[in-house]
TORTORBA-343839 format. One record per atom (N, C-alpha, C): residue number from 0; residue in one letter; atom name; x, y, z. Coordinates in steps of 0.05 Angstrom, whole numbers, padded with zeros to 5 digits. Atoms other than C-alpha are relative to their C-alpha. Layout:
N
<node num="NUM" residuo="a" atomo="CA" c1="X" c2="Y" c3="Z"/>
...
END
This chain:
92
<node num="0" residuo="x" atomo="N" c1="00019" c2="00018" c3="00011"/>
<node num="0" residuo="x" atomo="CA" c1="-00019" c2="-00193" c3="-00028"/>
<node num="0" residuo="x" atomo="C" c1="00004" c2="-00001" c3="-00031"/>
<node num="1" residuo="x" atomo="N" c1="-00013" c2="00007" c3="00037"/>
<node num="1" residuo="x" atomo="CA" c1="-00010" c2="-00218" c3="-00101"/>
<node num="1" residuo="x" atomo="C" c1="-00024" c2="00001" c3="-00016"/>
<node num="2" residuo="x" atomo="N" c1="00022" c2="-00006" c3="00012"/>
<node num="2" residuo="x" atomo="CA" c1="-00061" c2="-00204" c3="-00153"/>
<node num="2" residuo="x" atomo="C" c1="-00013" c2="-00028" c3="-00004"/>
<node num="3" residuo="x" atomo="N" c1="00009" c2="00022" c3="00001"/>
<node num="3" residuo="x" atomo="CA" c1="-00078" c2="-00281" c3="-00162"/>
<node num="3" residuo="x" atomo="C" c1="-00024" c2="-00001" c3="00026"/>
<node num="4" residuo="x" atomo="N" c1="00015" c2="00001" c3="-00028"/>
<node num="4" residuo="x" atomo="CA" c1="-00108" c2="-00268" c3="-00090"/>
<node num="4" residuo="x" atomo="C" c1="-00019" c2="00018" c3="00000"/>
<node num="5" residuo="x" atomo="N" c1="00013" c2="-00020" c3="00003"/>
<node num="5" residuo="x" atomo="CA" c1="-00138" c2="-00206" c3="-00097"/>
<node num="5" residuo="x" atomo="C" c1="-00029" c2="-00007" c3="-00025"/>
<node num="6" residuo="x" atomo="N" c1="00018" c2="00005" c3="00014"/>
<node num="6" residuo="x" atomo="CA" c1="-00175" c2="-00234" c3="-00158"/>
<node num="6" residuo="x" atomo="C" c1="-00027" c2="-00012" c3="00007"/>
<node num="7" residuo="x" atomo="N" c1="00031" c2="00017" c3="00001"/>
<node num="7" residuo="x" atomo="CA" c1="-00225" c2="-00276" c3="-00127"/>
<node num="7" residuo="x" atomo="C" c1="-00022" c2="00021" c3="00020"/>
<node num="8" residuo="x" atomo="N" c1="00020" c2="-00014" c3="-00005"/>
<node num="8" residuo="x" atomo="CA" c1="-00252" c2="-00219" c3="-00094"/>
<node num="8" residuo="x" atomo="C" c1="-00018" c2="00012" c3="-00004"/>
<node num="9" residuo="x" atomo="N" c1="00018" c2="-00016" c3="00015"/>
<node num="9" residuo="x" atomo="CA" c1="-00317" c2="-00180" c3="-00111"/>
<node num="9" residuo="x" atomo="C" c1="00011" c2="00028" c3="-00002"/>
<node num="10" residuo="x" atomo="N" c1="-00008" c2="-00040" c3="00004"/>
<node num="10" residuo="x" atomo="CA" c1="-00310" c2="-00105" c3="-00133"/>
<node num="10" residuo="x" atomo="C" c1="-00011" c2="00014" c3="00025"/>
<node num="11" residuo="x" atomo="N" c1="00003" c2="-00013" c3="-00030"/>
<node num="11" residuo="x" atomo="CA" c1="-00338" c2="-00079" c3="-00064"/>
<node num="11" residuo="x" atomo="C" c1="00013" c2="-00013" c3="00019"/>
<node num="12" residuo="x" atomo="N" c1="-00027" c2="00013" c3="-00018"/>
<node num="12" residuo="x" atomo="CA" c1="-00282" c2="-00125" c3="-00023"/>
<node num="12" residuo="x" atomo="C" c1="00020" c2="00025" c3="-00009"/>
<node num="13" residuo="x" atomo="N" c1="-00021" c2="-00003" c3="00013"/>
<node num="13" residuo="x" atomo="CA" c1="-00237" c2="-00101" c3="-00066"/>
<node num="13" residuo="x" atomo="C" c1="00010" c2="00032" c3="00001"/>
<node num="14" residuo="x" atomo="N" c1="00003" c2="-00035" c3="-00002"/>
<node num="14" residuo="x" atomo="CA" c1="-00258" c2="-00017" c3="-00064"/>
<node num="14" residuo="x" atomo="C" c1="00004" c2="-00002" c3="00034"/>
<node num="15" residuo="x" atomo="N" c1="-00002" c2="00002" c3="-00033"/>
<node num="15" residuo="x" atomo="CA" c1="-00269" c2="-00037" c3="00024"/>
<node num="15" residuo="x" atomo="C" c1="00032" c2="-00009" c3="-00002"/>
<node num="16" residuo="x" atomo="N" c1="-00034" c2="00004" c3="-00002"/>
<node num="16" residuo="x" atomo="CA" c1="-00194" c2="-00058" c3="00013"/>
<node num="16" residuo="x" atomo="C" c1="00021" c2="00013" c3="00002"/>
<node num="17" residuo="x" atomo="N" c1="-00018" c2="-00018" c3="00005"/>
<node num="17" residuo="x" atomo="CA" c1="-00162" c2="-00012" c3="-00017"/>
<node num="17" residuo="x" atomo="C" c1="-00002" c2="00027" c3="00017"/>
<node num="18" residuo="x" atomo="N" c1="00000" c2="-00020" c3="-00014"/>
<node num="18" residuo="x" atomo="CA" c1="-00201" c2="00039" c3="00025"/>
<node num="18" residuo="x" atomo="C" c1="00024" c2="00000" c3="00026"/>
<node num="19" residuo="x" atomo="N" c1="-00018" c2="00015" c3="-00028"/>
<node num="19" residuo="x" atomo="CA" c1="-00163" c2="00003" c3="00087"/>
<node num="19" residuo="x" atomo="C" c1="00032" c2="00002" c3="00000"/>
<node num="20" residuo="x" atomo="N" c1="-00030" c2="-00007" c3="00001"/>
<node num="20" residuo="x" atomo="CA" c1="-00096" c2="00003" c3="00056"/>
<node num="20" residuo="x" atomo="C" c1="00010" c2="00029" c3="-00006"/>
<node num="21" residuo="x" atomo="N" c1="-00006" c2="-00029" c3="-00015"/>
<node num="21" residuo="x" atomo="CA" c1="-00100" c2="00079" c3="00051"/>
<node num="21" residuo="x" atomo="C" c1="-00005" c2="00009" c3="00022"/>
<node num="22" residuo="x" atomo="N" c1="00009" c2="-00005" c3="-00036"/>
<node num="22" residuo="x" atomo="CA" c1="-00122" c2="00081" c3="00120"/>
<node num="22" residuo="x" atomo="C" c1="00027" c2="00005" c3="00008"/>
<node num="23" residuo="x" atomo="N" c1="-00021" c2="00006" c3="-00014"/>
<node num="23" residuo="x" atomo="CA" c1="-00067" c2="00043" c3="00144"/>
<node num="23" residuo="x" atomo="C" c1="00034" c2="00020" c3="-00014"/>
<node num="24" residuo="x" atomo="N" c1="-00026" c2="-00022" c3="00001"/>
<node num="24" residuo="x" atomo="CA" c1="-00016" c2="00091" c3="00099"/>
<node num="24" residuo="x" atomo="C" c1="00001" c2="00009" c3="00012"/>
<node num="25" residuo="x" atomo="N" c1="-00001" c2="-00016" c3="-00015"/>
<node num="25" residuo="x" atomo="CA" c1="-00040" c2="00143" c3="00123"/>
<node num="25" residuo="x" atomo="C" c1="00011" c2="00003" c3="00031"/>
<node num="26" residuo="x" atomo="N" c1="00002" c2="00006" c3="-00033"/>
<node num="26" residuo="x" atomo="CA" c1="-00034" c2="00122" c3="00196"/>
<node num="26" residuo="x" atomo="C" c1="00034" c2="00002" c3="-00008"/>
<node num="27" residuo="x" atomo="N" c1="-00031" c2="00006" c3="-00009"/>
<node num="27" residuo="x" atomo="CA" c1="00039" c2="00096" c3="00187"/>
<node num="27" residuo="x" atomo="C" c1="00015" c2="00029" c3="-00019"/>
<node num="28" residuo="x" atomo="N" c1="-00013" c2="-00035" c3="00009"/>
<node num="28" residuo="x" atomo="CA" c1="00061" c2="00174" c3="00147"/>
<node num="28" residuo="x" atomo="C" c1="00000" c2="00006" c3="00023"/>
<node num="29" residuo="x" atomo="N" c1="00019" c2="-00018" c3="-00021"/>
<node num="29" residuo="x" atomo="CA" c1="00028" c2="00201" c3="00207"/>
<node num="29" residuo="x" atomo="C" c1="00028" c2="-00014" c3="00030"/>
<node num="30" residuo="x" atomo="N" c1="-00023" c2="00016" c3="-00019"/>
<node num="30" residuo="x" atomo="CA" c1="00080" c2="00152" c3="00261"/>
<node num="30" residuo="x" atomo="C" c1="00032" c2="00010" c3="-00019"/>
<node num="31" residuo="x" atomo="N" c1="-00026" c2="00002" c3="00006"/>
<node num="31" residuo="x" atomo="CA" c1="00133" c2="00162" c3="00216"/>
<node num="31" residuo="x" atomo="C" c1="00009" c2="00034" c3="00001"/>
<node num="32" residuo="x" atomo="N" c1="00003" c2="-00034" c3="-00002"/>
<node num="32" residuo="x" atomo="CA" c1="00127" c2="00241" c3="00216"/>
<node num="32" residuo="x" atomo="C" c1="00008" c2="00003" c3="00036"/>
<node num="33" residuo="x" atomo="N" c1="-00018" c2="00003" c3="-00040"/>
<node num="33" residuo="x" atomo="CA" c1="00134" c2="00232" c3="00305"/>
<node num="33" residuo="x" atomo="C" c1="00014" c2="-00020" c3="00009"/>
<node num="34" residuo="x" atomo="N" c1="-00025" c2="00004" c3="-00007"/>
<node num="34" residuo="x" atomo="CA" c1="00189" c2="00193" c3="00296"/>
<node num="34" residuo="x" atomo="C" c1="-00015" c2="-00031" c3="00014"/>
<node num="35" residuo="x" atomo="N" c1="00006" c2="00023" c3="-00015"/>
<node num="35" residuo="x" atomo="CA" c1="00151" c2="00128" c3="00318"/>
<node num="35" residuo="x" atomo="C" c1="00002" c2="-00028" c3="-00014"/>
<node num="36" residuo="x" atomo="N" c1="-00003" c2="00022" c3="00015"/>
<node num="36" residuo="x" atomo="CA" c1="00166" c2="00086" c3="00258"/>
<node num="36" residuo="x" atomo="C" c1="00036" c2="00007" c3="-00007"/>
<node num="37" residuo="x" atomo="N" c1="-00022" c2="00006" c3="00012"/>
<node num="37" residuo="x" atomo="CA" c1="00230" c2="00059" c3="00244"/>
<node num="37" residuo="x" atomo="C" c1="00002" c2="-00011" c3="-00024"/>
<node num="38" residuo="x" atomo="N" c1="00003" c2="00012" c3="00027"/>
<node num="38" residuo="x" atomo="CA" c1="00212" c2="00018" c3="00183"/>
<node num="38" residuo="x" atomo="C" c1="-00013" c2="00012" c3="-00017"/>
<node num="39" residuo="x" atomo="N" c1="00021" c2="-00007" c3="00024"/>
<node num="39" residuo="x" atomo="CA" c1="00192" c2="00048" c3="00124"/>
<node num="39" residuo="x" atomo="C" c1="-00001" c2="-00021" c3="-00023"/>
<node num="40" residuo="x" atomo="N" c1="-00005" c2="00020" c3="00025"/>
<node num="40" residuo="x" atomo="CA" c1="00194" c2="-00010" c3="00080"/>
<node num="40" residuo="x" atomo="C" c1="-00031" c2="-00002" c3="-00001"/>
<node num="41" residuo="x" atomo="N" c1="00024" c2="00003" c3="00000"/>
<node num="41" residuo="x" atomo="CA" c1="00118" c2="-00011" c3="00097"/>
<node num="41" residuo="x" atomo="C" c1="-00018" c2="00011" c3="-00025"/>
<node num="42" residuo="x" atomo="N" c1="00020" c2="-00015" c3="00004"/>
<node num="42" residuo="x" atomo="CA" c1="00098" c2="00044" c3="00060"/>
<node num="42" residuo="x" atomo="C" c1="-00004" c2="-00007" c3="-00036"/>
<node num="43" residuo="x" atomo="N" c1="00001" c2="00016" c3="00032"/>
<node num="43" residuo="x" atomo="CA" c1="00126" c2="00012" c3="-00014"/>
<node num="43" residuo="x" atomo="C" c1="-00019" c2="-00020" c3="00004"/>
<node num="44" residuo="x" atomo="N" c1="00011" c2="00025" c3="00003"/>
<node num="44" residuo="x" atomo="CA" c1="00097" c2="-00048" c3="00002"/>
<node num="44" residuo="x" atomo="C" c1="-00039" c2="00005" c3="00005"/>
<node num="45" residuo="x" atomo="N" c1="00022" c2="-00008" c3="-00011"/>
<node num="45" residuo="x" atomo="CA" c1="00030" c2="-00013" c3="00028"/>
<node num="45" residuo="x" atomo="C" c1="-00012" c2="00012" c3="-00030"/>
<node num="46" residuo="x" atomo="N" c1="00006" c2="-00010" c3="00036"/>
<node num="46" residuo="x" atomo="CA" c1="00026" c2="00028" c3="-00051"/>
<node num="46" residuo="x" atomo="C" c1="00004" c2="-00022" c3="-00006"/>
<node num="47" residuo="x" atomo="N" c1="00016" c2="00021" c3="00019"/>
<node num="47" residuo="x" atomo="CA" c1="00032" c2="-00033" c3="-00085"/>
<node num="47" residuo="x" atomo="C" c1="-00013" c2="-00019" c3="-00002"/>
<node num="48" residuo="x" atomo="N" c1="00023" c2="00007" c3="-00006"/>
<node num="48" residuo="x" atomo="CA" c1="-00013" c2="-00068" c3="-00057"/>
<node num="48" residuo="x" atomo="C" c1="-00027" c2="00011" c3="-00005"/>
<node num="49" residuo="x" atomo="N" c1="00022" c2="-00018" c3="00004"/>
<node num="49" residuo="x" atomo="CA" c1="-00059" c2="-00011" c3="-00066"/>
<node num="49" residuo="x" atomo="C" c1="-00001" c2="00000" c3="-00032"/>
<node num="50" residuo="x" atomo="N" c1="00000" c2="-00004" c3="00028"/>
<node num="50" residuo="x" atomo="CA" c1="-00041" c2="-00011" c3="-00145"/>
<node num="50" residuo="x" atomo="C" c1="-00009" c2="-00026" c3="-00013"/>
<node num="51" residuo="x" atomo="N" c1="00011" c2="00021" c3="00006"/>
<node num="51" residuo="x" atomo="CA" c1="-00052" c2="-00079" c3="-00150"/>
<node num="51" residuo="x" atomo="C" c1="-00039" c2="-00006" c3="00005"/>
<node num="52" residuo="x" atomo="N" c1="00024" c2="-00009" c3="-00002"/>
<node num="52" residuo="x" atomo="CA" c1="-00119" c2="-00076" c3="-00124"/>
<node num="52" residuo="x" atomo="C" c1="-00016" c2="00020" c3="-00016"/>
<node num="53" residuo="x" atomo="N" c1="00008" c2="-00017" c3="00022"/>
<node num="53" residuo="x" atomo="CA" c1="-00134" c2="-00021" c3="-00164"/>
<node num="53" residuo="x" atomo="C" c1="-00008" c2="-00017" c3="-00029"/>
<node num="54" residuo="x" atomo="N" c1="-00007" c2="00020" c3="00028"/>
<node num="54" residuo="x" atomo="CA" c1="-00109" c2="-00064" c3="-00224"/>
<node num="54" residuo="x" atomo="C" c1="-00023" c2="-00017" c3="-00006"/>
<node num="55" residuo="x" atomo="N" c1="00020" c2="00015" c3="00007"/>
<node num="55" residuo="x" atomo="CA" c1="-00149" c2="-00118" c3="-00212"/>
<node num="55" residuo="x" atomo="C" c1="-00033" c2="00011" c3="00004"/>
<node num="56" residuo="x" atomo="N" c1="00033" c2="-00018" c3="-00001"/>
<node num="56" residuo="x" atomo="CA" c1="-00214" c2="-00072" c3="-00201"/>
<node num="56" residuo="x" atomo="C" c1="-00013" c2="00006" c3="-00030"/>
<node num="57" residuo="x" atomo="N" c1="00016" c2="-00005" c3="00041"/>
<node num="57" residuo="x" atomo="CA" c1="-00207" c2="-00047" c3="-00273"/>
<node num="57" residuo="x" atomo="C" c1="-00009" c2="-00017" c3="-00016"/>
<node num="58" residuo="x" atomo="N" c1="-00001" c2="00028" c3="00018"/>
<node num="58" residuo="x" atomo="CA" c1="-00196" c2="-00111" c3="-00295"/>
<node num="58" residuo="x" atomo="C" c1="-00030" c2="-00009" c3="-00005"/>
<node num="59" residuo="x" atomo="N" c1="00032" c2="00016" c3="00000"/>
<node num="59" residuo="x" atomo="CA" c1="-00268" c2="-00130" c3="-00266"/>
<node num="59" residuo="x" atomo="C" c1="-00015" c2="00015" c3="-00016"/>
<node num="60" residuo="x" atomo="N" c1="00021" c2="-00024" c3="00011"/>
<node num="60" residuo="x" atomo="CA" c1="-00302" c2="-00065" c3="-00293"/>
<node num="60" residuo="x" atomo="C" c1="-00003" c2="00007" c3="-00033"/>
<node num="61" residuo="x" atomo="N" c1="-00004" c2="-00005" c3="00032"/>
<node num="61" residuo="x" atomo="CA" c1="-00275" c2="-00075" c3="-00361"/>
<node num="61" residuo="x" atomo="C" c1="-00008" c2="-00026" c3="00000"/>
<node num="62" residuo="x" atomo="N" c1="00014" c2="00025" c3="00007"/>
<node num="62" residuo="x" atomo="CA" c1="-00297" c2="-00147" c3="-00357"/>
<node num="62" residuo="x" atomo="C" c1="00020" c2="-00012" c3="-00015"/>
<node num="63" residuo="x" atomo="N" c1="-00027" c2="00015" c3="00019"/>
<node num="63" residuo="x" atomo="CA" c1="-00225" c2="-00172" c3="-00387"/>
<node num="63" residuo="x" atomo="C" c1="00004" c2="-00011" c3="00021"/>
<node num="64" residuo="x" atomo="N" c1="-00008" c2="00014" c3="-00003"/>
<node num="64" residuo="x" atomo="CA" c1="-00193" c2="-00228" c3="-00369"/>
<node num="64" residuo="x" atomo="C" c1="00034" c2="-00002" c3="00003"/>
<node num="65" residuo="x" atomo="N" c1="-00025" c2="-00005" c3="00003"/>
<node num="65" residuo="x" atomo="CA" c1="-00124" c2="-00221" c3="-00353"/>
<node num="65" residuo="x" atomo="C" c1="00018" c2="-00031" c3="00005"/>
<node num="66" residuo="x" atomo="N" c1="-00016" c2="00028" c3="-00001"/>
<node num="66" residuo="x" atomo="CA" c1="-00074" c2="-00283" c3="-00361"/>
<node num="66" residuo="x" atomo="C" c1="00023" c2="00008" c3="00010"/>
<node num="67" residuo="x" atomo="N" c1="-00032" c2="-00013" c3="-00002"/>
<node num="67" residuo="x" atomo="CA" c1="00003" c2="-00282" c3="-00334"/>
<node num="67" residuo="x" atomo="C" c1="00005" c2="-00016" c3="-00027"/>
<node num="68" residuo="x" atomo="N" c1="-00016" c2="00001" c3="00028"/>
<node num="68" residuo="x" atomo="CA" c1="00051" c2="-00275" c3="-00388"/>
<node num="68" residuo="x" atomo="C" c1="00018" c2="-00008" c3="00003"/>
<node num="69" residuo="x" atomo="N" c1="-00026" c2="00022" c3="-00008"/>
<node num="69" residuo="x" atomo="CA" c1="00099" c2="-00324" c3="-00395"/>
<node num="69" residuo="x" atomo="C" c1="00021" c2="00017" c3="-00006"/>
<node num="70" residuo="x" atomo="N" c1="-00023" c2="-00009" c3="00002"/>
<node num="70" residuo="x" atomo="CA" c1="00171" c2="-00297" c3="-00392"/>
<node num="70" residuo="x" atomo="C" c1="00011" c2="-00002" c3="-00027"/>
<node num="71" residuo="x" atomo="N" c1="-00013" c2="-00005" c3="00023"/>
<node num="71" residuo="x" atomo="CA" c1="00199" c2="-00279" c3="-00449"/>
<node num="71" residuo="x" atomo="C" c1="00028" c2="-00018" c3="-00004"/>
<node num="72" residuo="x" atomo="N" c1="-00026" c2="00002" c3="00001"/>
<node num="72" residuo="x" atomo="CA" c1="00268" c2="-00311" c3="-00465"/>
<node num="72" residuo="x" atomo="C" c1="00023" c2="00015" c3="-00022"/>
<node num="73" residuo="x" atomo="N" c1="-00020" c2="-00032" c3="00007"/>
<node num="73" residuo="x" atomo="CA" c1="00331" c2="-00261" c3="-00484"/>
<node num="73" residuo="x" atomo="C" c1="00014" c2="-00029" c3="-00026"/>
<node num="74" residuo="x" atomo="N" c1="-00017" c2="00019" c3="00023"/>
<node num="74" residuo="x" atomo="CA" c1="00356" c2="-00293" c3="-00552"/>
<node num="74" residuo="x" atomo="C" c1="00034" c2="00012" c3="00008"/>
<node num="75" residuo="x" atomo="N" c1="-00033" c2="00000" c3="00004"/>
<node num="75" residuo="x" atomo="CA" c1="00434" c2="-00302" c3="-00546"/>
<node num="75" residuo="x" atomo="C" c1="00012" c2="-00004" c3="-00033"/>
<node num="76" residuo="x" atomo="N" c1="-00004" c2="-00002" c3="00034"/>
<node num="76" residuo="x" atomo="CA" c1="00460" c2="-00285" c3="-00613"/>
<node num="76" residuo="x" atomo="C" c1="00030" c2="-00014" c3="00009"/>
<node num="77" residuo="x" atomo="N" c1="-00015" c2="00006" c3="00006"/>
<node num="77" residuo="x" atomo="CA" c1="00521" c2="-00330" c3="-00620"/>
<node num="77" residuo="x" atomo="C" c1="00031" c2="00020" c3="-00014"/>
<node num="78" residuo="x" atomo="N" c1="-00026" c2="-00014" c3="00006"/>
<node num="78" residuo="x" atomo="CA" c1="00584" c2="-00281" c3="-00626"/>
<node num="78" residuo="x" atomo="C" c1="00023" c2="-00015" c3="-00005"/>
<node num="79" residuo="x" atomo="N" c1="-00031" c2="00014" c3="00007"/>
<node num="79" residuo="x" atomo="CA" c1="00642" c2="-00327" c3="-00638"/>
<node num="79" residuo="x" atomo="C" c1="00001" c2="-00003" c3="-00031"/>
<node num="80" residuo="x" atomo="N" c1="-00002" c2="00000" c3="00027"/>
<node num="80" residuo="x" atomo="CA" c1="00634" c2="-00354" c3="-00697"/>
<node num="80" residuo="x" atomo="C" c1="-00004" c2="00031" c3="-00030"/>
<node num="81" residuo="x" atomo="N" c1="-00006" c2="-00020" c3="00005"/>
<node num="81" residuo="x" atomo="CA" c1="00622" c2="-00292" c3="-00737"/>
<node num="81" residuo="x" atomo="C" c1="00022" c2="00017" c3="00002"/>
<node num="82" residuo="x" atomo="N" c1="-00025" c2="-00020" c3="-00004"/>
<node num="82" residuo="x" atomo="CA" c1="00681" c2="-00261" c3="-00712"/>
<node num="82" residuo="x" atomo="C" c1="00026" c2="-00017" c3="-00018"/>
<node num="83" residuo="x" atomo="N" c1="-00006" c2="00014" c3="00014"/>
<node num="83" residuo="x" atomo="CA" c1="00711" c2="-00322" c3="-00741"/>
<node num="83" residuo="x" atomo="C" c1="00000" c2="-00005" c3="-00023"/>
<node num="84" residuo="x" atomo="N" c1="-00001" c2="-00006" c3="00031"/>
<node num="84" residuo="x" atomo="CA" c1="00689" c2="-00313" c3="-00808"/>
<node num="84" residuo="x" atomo="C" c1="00011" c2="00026" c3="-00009"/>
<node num="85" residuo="x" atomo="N" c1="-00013" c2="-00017" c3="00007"/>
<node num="85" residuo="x" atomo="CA" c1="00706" c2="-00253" c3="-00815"/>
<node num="85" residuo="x" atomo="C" c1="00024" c2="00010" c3="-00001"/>
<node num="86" residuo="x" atomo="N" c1="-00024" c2="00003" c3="-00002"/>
<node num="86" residuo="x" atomo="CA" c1="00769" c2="-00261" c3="-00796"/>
<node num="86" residuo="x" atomo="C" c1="00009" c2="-00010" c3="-00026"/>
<node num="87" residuo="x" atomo="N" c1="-00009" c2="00015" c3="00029"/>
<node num="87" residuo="x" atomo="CA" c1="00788" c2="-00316" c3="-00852"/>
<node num="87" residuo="x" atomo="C" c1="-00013" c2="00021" c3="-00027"/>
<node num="88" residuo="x" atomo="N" c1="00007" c2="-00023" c3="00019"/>
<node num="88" residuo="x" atomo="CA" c1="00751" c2="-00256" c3="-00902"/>
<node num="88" residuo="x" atomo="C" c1="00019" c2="00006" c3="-00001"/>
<node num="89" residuo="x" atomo="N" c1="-00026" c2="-00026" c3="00009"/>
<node num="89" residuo="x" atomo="CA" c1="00801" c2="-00209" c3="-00894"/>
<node num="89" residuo="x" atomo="C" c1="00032" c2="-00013" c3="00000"/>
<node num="90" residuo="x" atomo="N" c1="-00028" c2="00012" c3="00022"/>
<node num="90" residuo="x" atomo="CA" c1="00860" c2="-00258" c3="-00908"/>
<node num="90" residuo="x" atomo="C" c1="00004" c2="-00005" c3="-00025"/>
<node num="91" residuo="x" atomo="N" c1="00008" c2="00004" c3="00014"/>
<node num="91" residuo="x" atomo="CA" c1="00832" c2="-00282" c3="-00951"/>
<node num="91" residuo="x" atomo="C" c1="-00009" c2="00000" c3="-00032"/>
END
């Protein structure tokens, strides 16, 4: 579940939630310990779900506002040219 989703819930959804998704860890440790789970891909996806929830809990309790943050973009520093000047330097 994505925190956009998680957001519109109240802070007692949200604590009944998270209780549930340690439930359900618990349970699937517990299968995977007698050999009854083959997939553990569950149990990542089961923690961060649970951190997210968390996340947005504080969020409400601190009464902030959290926005997404637009992606940054990676400046490309232009290497050619420079190598090119410096070149004609040292004949120069």
């Amino acid at each position: 579940m994505e925190a956009q989703e998680l957001r519109q819930f109240n802070a007692q959804e949200l604590e009944t939630r998270i209780r549930q998704w340690r439930e359900e860890l618990f349970r699937a440790k517990l299968k995977k310990m007698s050999n009854e789970m083959k997939d553990t891909s569950l149990f990542g996806k089961l923690r961060k779900d649970i951190a997210r929830a968390i996340s947005v809990l504080n969020e409400k309790k601190k009464g902030g506002v959290v926005e997404d943050k637009p992606v940054a973009k990676k400046k490309v520093q232009d290497q050619a040219p420079a190598k090119a000047e410096s070149a004609e330097a040292a004949k120069g």
